[in-house]
N, C-alpha and C positions, 0 to 999 in steps of 0.2 A: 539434483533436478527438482523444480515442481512441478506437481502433476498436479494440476487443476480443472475442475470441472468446464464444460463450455458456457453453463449457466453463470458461473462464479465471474468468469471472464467476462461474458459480456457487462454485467451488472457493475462489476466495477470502473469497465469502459465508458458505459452509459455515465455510473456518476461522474467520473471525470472531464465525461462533455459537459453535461450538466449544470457543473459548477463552473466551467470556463466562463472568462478569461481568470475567477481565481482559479487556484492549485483547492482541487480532493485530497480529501482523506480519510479512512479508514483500517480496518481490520476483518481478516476473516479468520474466525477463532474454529479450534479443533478442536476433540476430545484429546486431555494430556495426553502427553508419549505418543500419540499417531502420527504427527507428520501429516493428518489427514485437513488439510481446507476444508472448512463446512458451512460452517453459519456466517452470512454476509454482514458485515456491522458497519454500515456508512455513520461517517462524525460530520462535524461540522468543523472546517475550519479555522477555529477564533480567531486566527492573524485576517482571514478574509483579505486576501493579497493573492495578487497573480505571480508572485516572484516568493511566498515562503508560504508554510504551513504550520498549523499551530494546533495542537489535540487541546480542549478545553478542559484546564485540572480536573475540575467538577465530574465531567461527561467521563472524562478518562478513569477517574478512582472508582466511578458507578457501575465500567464496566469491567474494570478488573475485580471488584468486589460478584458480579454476576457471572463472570467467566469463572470464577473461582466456587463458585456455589453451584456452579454445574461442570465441575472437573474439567472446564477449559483452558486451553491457553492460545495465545496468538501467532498461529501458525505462518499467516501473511500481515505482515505490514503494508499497507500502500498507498500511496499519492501521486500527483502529477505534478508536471512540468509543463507550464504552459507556453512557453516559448523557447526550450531549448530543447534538446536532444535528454532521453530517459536514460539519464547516469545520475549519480547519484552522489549531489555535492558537497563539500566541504561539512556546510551546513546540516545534510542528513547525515553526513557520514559520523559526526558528534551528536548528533539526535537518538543514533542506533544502539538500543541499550537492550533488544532481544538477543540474544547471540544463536538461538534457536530457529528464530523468526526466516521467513524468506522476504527480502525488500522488493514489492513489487511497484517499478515504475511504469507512468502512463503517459505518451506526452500529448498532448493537444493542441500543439504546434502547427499540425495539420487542419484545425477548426475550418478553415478557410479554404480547404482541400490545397493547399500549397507546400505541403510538403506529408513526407511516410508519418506516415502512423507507427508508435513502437511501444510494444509492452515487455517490458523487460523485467528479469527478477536475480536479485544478488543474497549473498550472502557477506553482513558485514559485521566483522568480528575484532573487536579491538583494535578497529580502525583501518581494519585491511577488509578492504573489496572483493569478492569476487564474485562474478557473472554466471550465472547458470542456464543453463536449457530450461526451456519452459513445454511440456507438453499438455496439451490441451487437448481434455476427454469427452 
């Protein structure tokens, strides 16, 4: 299960409107070994596309080099889905290289108030999926 803050949640909700009609993306890194969501880290896109996402090498090694120099790690992974349903595709699912990590989906399919709102979170581990409870504190 993740248990995440209501602050963390909205914040990532917000960037994923935000950024519509492309796909968000970022990270909320933790203190190692807790399992705890903490610190919000919004990226930037580089694919800048409404149908895929892209972590910028640069952006991405700066903050693994600074998660790492303050004893973090990436607790939540997440991005959005801006016109389907929050699963997590072919293409994430070979993206998924935390095995620790919790995949948190956003879709923004809704933008237009035309369809649910879904924030969903998985755990994807050598290629297998699975869906978790999300409870929100």
């Amino acid at each position: 299960m993740l248990t995440i803050t209501q602050d963390l949640h909205d914040r990532i909700v917000e960037h994923a409107r935000r950024d519509h009609p492309d796909e968000a993306c970022g990270v909320v890194a933790g203190p190692a070994g807790s399992g705890r969501p903490e610190r919000f880290i919004p990226m930037l896109n580089a694919a800048r596309s409404p149908t895929f996402y892209e972590f910028d090498s640069g952006d991405l090694l700066k903050l693994y080099r600074e998660m790492d120099d303050r004893d973090e790690e990436p607790v939540v992974v997440y991005h959005s889905h801006t016109a389907t349903e929050a699963y997590p595709s072919r293409t994430d699912i070979s993206y998924a290289n935390e095995p620790g990590a919790h995949y948190v989906l956003v879709s923004t399919a809704d933008a237009d108030d035309a369809g649910p709102f879904q924030f969903r979170s998985y755990r994807i581990v050598d290629g297998e999926v699975t869906e978790e409870d999300v409870e929100v504190v």
